[in-house]
N, C-alpha and C positions, 0 to 999 in steps of 0.2 A: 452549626449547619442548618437546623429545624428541618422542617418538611421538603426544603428544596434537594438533601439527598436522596430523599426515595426517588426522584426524576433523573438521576449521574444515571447516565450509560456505563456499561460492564461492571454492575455491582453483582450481577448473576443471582438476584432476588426476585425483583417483578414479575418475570417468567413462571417463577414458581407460585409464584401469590394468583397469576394471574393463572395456571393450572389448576392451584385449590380455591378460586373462584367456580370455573369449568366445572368442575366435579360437584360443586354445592349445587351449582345448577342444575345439574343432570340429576340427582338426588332429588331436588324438588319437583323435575319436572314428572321422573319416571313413579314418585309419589301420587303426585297428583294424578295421573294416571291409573294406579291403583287402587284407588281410592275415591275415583270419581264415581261411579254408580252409585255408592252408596252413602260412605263417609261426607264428599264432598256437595251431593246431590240434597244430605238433611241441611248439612250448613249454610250453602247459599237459602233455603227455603227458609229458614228461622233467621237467617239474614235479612231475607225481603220482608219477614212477617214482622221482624224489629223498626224496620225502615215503615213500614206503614204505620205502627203505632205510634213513630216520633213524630213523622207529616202527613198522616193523613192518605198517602197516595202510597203505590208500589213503584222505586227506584232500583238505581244502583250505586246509587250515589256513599249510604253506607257501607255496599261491600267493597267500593275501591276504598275509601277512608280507611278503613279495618284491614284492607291489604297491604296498602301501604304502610299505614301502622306496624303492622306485622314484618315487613319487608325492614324496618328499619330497626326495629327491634334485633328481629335476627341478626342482622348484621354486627347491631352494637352486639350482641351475646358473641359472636365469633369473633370479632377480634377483642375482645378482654378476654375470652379463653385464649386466646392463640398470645398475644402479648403476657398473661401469668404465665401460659408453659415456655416461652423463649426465658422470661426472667428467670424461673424456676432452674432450665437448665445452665444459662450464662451466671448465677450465683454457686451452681454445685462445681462447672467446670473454670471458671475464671472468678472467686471471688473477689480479688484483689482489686479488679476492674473498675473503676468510677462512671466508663464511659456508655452510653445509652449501647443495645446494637446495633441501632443503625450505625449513630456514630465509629464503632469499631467496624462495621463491615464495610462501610465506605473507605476507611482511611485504609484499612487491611487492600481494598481492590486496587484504589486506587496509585497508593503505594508501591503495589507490586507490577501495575500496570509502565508505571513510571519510565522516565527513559533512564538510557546506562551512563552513569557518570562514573567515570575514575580519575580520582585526587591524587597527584604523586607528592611526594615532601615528606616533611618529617617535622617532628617538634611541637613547640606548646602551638604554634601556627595550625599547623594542618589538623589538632584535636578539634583547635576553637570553629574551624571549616568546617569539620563533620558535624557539629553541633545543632548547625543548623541545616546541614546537607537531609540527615536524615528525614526532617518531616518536608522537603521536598520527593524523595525520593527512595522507595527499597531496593533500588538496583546499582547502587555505591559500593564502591571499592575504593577502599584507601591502600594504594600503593607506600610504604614505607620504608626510608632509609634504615638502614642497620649498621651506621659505621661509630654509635655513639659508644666510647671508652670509657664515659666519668660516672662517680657516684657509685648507687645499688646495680646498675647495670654493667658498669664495668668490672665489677667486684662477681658478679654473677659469671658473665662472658671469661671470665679466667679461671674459674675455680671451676665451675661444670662445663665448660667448651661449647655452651651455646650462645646463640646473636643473641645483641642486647635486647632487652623486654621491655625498657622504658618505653619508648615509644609506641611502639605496638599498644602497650597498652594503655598508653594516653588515648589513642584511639580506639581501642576498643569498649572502653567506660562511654567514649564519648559519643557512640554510636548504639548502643547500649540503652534498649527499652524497657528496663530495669527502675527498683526501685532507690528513692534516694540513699537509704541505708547500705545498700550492695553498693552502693559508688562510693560511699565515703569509707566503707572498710578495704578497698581494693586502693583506695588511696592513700588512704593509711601509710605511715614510713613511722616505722619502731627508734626508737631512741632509748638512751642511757647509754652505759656502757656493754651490754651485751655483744653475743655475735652478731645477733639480728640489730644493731645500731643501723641505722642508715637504711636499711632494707624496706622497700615498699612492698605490703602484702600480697598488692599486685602482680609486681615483678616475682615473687616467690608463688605467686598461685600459675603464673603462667610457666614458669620452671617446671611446676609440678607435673603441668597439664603434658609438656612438650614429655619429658621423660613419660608420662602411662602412656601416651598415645603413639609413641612413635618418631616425634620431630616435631620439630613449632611450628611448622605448617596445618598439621593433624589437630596439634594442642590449639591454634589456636580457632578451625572450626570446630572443635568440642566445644571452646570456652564462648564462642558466639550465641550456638544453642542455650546453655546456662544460662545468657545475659541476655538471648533473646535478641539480638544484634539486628539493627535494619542493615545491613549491608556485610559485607566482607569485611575482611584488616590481612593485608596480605603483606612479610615482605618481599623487598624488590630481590634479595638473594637468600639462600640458606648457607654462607660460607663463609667464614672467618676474612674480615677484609678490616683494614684500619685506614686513616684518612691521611693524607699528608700533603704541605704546601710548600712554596716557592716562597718565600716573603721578596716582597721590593728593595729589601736590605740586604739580600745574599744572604740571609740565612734560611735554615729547613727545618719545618718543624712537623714533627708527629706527632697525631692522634689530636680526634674531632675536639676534646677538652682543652686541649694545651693549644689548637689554633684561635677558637675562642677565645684564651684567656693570655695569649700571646702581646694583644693590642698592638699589631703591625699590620702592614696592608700587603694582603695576599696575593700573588703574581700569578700564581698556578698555582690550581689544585687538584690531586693527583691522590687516585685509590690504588691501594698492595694487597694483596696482588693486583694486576691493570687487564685481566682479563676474565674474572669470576664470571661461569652460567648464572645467568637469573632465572629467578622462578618463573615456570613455565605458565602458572596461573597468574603472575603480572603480566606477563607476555600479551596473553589471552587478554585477560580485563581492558587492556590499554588495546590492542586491534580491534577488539569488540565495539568499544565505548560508542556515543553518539556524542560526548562532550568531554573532552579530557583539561582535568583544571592543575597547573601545575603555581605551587606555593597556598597559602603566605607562609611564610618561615624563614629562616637566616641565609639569604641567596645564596651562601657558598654548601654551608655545613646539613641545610638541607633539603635544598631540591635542586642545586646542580650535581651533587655526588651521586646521587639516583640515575643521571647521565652518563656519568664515569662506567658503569656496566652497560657492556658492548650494545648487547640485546635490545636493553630497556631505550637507550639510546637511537635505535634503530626502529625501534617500535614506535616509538615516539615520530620521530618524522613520518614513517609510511602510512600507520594511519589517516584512517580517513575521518577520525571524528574534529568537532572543530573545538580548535587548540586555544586555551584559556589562559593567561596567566595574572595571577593577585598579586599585583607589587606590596609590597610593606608598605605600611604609614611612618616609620622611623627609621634612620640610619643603625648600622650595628657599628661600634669600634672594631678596629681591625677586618672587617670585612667592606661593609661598603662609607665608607667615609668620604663625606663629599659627593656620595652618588644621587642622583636622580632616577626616577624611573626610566628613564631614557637610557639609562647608564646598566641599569639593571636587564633592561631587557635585550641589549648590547652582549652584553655579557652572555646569558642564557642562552642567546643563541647561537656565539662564538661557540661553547664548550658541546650547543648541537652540532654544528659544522656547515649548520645553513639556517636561515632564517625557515621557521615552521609554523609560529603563532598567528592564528587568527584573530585575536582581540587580546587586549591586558583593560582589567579596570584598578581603575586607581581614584583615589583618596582626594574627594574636592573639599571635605570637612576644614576650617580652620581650627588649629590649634593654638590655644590660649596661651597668652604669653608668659603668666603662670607657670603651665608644663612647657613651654619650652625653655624655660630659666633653668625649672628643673632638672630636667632632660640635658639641657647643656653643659651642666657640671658632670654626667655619666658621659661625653663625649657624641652625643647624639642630636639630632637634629630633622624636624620633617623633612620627607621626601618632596620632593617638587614633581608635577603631574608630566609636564612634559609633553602635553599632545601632543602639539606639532610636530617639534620633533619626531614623534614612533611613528602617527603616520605618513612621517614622509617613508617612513621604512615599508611601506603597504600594510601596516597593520590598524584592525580600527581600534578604538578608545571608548572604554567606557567610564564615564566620572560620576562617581559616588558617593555621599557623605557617610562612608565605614565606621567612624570612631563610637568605640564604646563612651557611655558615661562617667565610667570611673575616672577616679581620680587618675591612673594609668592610662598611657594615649598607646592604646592596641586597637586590634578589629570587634568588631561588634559581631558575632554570632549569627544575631535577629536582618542584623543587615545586610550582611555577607550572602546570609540565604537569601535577600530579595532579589538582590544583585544578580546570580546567579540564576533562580528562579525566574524571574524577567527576561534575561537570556535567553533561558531554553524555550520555556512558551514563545517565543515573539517567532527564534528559531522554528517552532512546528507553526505558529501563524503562516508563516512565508511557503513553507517548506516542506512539513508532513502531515498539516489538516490539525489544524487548530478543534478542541472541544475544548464547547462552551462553558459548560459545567468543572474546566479545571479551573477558572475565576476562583468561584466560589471554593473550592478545595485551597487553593492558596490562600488567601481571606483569611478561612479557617486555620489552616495552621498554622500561618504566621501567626495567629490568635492564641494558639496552644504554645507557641512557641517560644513567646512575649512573658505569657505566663509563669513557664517552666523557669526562665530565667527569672524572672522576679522571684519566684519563690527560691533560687539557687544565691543571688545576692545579698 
C-alpha cells in the first residue's frame, strides 16, 4: 500500500495525528510567548549580530533559515520518536506481526468497514470461497450444511450426538487469520490403528469446544476468537437431520455419503426430519447481508440441502440482498451428469420454489484436454457456461476464468475473490457511493492474497 494508505478514509488516525499536530502547535506558540522578553529577545539579537558578521549588513534572512532549519528538525525528532514508541508497543503487544501499522490499521478499518456477505454451502467448495472471501471482507458468514454422515464426522455425530464438524471446520481454518502451523495441526487426521484413526484434530477440537461451552454454536464463536476468524462459521441448524434421495431408478438412498457414492442420478432430495428450526443467527446473517453468495460445492449435497430447512429457504427468497450463485467448473457422477449451468441453476431454483438469483458466474476458462481425458475416466466433464440460456430466465451472467493451476480443474481461490470483489464495488459504484481508495485496498490484497497461496502450494 506505501504512503497512499495514510490518505483511506475511515482509518480513525489522521484525526489524531492531526490533534497531536494542534497541540505541538500550541506548545510552541504558548512558549514563545513566554519566553519572548527575554529568552527570545537575546536570540534573535545574537541572530542579527551573526547575520551581520557573515554579510556585512543587518537581515533576516538567517533567522528564517535557522527557523526553518529548526522547524524541520523538529519535525523529523517527532515522528522517529513517535514511530519507535508505535513499534515498541506493536512488538510487546503483536509480536508475531510482519505487517508495518499502517498496514494492519488499514486492512483492520477497512476490513471491518466492509459490506456483509453471507456464503451458504458446504464442502471443500465453500472453504476454498472463504479463502479468498476473507481479505475482501470482515463481515462474512459462512452459512454451513450439517447433513454430512461419513468419515471422522460421522463417527463423531454418532458417538457424542452432535452436527458434524467436518465442514464447519473446513471453514473455519479457512477463515482463520492464523498462523500456518495452527492450520496444518487442526488439519491433521490421525492414523494407524488406534481409536483416534481417521479422526481430524480439528473435528475433535471443535467437539471439545462445543461440549465446554455449551453447544457448537458457542464452541464455535470461542474457537473464532482462538484463530482470530475474519468472519463467522455458523451452522444452518443445531439438529440432528440426515439427507435422503429419490434416484431416477426407483430406488432411495440415505445419508449425504451413500448418495455421493451411489453413482445414480438423483430425482429428489429430501432432508429427516423435513421440518428442522434453523439457526436463528443464519436467519439473521442471510436477512442482514448486502450480497448473499450461494455455492460452489456439490449442487445437491451442499447447497440445495441448506434449502431443504423451511426458514433458511424462506430467508433466502425475501431478502433483500443481491443473490449470487457459483456454478461449478466440473460435473459430479450421480449428481449432475450431463448438467450445464443452465441445468444447475434450473434446479436451485425449483427446490426455492421460485426463481430468486440475481446473477450466477460461471467458468469461461478452457480446459485442457489432458484433464478432461482425465476427468473423463472419473465420469466427469466441464460445465458449459450457458448464458443465453439463464438470461433468458432474467438473470444476468457473469463469465470468468476461475480455474486454479493445478494439476486438478477446481476453483481458484485468488480468483473467486476477484470475481466477487468486482461485483460488489461495481454494486456500491452504481448504488451506495463508490470510495476511491477501495481500488488500492483490493490491489493490495489480492497482493497478500496471491502471496499466501503461493507460499500454501
Amino acid at each position: 500500500m506505501g504512503w497512499i494508505s495514510w490518505l483511506c478514509p475511515g482509518i480513525q488516525l489522521k484525526r489524531w495525528l492531526l490533534l497531536f499536530t494542534v497541540g505541538v502547535i500550541v506548545c510552541a506558540f504558548s512558549l514563545a510567548l513566554l519566553f519572548n522578553s527575554q529568552v527570545m529577545g537575546m536570540a534573535e539579537e545574537l541572530l542579527f549580530r551573526l547575520s551581520y558578521l557573515a554579510t556585512g549588513k543587518y537581515g533576516n534572512g538567517v533567522t528564517i533559515a535557522i527557523g526553518l532549519a529548526g522547524m524541520i528538525l523538529g519535525i523529523g525528532i517527532i515522528v522517529y520518536a513517535v514511530r519507535r514508541i508505535v513499534r515498541s508497543v506493536v512488538e510487546a503487544v503483536s509480536p508475531e506481526s510482519s505487517d508495518s501499522l499502517m498496514e494492519t490499521i488499514f486492512t483492520s478499518r477497512k476490513l471491518s468497514s466492509g459490506p456483509a456477505i453471507t456464503v451458504i454451502g458446504g464442502g471443500t467448495g465453500l472453504s476454498t470461497l472463504l479463502r479468498g472471501m476473507k481479505f475482501i471482507t470482515g463481515n462474512c458468514t459462512a452459512v454451513v450444511s450439517v447433513g454430512d454422515d461419513g468419515g471422522s464426522s460421522g463417527r463423531l455425530r454418532h458417538e457424542l450426538g452432535i452436527i458434524p464438524p467436518g465442514d464447519l471446520r473446513k471453514c473455519m481454518i479457512a477463515m482463520a487469520d492464523s498462523e500456518p502451523l495452527m492450520e496444518r495441526v487442526l488439519q491433521y487426521r490421525f492414523e494407524g490403528e488406534s481409536y483416534l484413526s481417521g479422526h481430524s484434530l480439528g473435528n475433535l477440537f471443535l467437539a471439545a469446544m462445543a461440549e465446554t461451552e455449551g453447544g457448537m454454536e458457542e464452541g464455535l464463536e470461542a474457537a473464532s476468537q482462538i484463530l482470530k476468524m475474519r468472519g463467522r462459521v455458523i451452522p444452518t441448524t443445531l439438529h440432528n437431520i440426515q439427507l435422503a434421495a429419490d434416484m431416477t431408478d426407483g430406488t432411495f438412498v440415505m445419508g449425504q455419503a451413500e448418495i455421493a457414492q451411489a453413482h445414480k442420478t438423483v430425482r429428489r432430495l429430501h432432508m429427516i426430519p423435513d421440518n428442522v428450526p434453523a439457526t436463528k443467527s443464519a436467519v439473521d446473517a442471510i436477512m442482514q447481508a448486502d450480497i448473499l453468495v450461494l455455492g460452489p460445492g456439490s449442487l445437491y449435497t451442499s447447497v440445495i440441502c441448506n434449502l431443504l430447512v423451511p426458514e433458511i429457504r424462506e430467508a433466502v427468497v425475501k431478502s433483500k440482498a443481491i443473490k449470487v450463485y457459483i456454478c461449478n467448473v466440473m460435473t459430479q457422477p450421480g449428481e449432475t451428469d450431463g448438467f450445464g449451468a443452465f441445468e444447475h441453476v434450473e434446479t436451485l431454483t425449483g427446490y426455492a420454489g421460485q426463481s430468486f438469483l440475481d446473477y450466477v458466474i460461471v467458468n469461461s476458462e478452457a480446459v485442457s484436454e489432458e484433464q478432461k481425458a482425465l476427468y473423463k475416466i472419473k465420469g466427469q466433464e466441464p460445465i458449459s457456461p450457458d448464458v443465453d440460456k439463464i438470461e433468458q430466465m432474467g438473470i444476468k451472467v457473469i463469465q470468468a476464468k476461475l480455474i486454479s493451476k493445478s494439476d486438478m480443474v477446481r476453483h481458484d481461490p485468488q480468483k473467486l475473490a476477484q470475481a466477487i470483489m468486482s461485483l460488489t464495488y461495481r454494486l456500491r459504484l452504481f448504488g451506495r457511493g463508490f470510495v476511491f481508495f477501495d481500488y488500492f485496498f483490493m490491489r493490495h490484497n489480492m497482493r497478500r492474497l496471491s502471496k499466501k497461496l503461493g507460499k500454501e502450494s
